[in-house]
N, C-alpha and C positions, 0 to 999 in steps of 0.2 A: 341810442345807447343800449349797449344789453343791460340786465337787470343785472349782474355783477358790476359793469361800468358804473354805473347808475348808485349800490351803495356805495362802492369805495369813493366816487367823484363827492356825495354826499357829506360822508362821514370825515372827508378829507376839506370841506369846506371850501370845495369849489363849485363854478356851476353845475347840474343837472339839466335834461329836459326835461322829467316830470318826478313829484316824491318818489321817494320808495316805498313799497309799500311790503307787508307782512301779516301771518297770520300764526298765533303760537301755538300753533295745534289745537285738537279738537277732538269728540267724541265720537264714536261707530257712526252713530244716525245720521249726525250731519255728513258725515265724511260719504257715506251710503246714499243720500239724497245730492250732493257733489255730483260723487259718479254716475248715478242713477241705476243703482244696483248693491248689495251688498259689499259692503268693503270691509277689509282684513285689516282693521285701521282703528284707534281709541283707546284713550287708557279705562281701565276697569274692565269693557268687554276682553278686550286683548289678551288680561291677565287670565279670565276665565277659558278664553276660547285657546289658549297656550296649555293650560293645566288638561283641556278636556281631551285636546290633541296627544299631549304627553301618555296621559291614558292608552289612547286608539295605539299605542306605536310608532319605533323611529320614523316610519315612512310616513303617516298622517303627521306627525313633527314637523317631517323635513318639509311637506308640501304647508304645511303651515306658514314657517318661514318663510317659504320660496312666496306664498301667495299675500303676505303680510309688505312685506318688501316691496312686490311689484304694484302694491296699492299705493303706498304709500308716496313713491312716485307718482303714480297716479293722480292723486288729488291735486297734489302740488305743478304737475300740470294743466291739470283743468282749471284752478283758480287761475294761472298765470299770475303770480307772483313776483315780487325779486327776491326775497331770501326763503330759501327750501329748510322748512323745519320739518326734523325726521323720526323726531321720538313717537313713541307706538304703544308703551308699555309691556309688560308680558306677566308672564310667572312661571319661570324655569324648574317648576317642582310639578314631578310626578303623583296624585293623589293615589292614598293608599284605598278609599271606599269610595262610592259616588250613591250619594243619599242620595240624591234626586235630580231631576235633570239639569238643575241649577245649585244646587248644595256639595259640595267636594270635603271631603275628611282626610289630610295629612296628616302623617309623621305615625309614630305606633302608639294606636289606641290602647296599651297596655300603661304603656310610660309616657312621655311628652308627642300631644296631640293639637292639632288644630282643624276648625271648620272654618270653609270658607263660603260667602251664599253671593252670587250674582243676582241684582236687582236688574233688569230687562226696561224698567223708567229710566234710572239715573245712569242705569249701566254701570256702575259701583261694582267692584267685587271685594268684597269686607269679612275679615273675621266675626263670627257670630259666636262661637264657642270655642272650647278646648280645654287644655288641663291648666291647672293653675301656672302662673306665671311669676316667677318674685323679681317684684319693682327693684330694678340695679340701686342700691346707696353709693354713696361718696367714696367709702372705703372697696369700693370694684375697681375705681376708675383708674386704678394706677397699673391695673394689669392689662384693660382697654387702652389706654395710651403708649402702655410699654410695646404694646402688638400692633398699635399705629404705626409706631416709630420704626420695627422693624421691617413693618411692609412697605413702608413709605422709600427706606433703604435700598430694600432689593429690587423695587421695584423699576421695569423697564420696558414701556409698552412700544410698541411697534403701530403701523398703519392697520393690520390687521386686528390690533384691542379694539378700534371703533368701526366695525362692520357695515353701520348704519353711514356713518359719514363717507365711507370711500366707497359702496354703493352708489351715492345720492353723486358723489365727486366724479366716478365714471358715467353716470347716468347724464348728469347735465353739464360736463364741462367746463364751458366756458360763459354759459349762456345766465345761469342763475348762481347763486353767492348762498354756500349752504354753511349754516353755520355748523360751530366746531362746539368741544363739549369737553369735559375733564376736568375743569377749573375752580369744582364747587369748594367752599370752605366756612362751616358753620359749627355752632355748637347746638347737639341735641336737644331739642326742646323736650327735656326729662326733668324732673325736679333735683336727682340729681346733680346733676350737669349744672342746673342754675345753681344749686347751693354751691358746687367749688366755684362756680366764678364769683363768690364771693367769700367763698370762707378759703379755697385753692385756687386763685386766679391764673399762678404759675403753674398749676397740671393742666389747667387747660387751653392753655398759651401753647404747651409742648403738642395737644391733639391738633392745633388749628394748626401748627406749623409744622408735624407731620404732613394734612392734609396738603399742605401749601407746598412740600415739597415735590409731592404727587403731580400738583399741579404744573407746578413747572416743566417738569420732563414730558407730560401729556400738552402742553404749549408746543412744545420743541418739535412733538410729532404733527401736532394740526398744522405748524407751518408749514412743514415738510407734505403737507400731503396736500397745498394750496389754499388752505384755511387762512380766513380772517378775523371774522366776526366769532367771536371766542364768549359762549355763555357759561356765565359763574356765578356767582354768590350760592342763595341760601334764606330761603323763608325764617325772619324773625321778628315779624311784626304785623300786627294787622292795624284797625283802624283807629286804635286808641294809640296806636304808636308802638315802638320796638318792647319787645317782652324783659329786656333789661335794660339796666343804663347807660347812659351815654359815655361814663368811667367803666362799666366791666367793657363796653363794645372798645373801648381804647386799648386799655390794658387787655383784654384777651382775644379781638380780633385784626386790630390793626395793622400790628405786625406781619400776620400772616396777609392779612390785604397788599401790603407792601412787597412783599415779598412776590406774588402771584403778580403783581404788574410791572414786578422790575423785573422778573422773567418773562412776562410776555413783551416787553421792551427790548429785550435784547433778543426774542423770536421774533420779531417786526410784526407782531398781532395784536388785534384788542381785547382787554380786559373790561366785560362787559358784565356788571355786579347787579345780579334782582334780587329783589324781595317786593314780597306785596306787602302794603299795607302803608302805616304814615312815618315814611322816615325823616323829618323834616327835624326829629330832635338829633341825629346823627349825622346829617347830611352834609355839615361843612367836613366833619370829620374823614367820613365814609368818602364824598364824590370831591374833599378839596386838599385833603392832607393825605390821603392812600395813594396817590398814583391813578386810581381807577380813570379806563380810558369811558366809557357808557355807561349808561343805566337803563338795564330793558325791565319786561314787567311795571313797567309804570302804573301804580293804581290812581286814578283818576279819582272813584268815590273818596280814594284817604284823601283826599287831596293834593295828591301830583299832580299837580299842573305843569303843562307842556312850559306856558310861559312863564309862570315862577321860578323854574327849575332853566330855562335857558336866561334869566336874570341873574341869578343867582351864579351860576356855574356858564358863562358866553361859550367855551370850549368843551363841556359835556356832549357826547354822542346820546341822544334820546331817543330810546324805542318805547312805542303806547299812543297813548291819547286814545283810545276806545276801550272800557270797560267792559269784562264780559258780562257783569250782573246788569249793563243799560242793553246788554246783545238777550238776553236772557230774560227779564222780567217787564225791560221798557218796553216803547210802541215804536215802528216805522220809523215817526217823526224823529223821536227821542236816538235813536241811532243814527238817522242822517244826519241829527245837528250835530253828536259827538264827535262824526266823518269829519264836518265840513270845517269846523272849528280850529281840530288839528290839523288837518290838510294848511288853513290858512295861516297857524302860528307857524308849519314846517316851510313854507315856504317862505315866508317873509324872514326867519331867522335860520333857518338853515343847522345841518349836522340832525336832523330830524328824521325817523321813518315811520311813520303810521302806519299801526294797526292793531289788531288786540290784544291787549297786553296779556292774556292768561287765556286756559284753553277753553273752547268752546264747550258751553256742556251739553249736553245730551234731549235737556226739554227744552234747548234755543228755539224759537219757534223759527221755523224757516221763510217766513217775510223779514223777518229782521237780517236774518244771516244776507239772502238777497239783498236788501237793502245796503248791507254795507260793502260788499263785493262789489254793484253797480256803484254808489257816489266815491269807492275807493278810486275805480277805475277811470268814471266819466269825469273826474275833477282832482285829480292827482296833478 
């Protein structure tokens, strides 16, 4: 099978020759230890090394891009993978100063300014300063949603909105299964935004189904372009469980949930819904009354379990079972068991693809990373 064969055969709940496997991106270092050379590839350096290029000029830009892209394929060859994740990060802003070789100053230092510093450990590149900021209230949101709505309207992307995927789609063909992107639909984690979901539930119903409208017509184009595997959702929860409750996630995101898989139903593509952290208090709702066709990002420490979650949900498409904080703080041991474990529930239950649910970070030690590339591979 090729590794496109291979997810659809999976996802479709038929037989395979071996899982599928994946990896959801990753940081410079490891991507550089991959290739075995610098690569143009990571979120946080990416954003930096974008900003310092924009600096240099459109031509240091353009080769940026050009060199960024060609990495990025890159890795995704060399692991040999089945699904091609393409995201890179960046930062499409020109800095107005450059404090130092790693500190960048946007926007006008007279009136609304910002600093940005790249950390070279974590590879982070993080606001450190700038000029004051006013926290958005409640009373903004109705002009932030109103300007949802009209973008959500006109809006009308083409093949060419997503660069990155019809790249990756000429690059590999037929051969690998690159997933598709457009489909996210969340509310702000602002205090804001939390107080209308519960004091304005219905203004924030109208942002999520703006976005959802978004979503749809960006479905319409990932099928058109051979797209399947369609990642959506929206971080709203970490390991205590979702940031609100299981009545605001109804009333103000369901809807839109619904919506974004009854268009990708009728684009013959998967709605494929993450977040990290422990969704288990939403879960009937979210993975058994939305429509939702997958669940990737699986967080294992919350306690996603591969096999809870195929008990619970038989028809679920499941991406994870490997933790990056077990890739990132465990030992050797501690990442081959997390391989082996899901490898065995993906096979004996099927609609499964293993691999790490979130990106690789930057102080991964590189026995572990190895480690799990070999037991993905030798035991898939």
């Amino acid at each position: 099978m090729t590794s496109r064969e291979r997810i659809r055969a999976a996802f479709s709940g038929e037989p395979v020759d071996r899982v599928p496997i994946y990896c959801a991106g990753m940081h410079g270092r490891i991507a550089s230890y991959v290739l075995g050379r610098e690569a143009f590839y990571g979120f946080g350096i990416q954003g930096w090394r974008e900003a310092m290029a924009l600096w240099h000029g459109p031509d240091a830009h353009a080769e940026f891009l050009e060199r960024s892209l060609a990495d990025t394929m890159a890795w995704n060859d060399a692991l040999d993978l089945d699904l091609v994740f393409v995201g890179q990060g960046g930062h499409r802003v020109k800095p107005t100063r450059i404090i130092d070789e790693h500190t960048l100053l946007f926007g006008d230092e007279s009136a609304s300014w910002y600093v940005m510093r790249f950390d070279p450990d974590t590879e982070l590149f993080q606001r450190v300063d700038g000029s004051p900021v006013r926290e958005r209230v409640l009373e903004d949101l109705d002009e932030v949603v109103e300007a949802a709505e009209r973008d959500a309207e006109e809006y009308a992307p083409t093949p060419d909105t997503f660069p990155l995927q019809k790249a990756a789609v000429e690059h590999f063909g037929d051969r690998r299964e690159v997933f598709g992107a457009g489909i996210m639909v969340y509310v702000p984690r602002e205090r804001a935004w939390l107080e209308a979901m519960v004091l304005r539930p219905e203004l924030v119903l109208r942002w999520t189904m703006a976005l959802a409208k978004r979503a749809v017509k960006n479905a319409r184009v990932m099928a058109e372009m051979g797209l399947w595997v369609l990642f959506g959702g929206g971080d709203f929860a970490g390991k205590n469980g979702p940031l609100y409750s299981p009545a605001s996630f109804a009333r103000c995101m369901s809807p839109a949930v619904r919506e974004i898989s009854r268009g990708c139903d009728e684009a013959g593509v998967l709605h494929m819904f993450a977040s990290d952290g422990d969704l288990w208090p939403v879960a009937d709702e979210l993975y058994g009354n939305c429509g939702v066709h997958g669940y990737h990002e699986i967080d294992r420490r919350a306690g996603m379990d591969l096999e809870k979650l195929r008990d619970r949900f038989p028809e679920l498409r499941l991406m994870g079972g490997i933790a990056s904080e077990t890739l990132h703080l465990g030992t050797p041991e501690d990442v081959r068991h997390e391989c082996l474990t899901a490898l065995e529930v993906a096979r004996r239950r099927g609609r499964i693809m293993v691999g790490v649910s979130n990106t690789v970070v930057a102080p991964t030690p590189f026995a572990n990373f190895d480690t799990m590339i070999e037991t993905l591979h030798e035991h898939r």
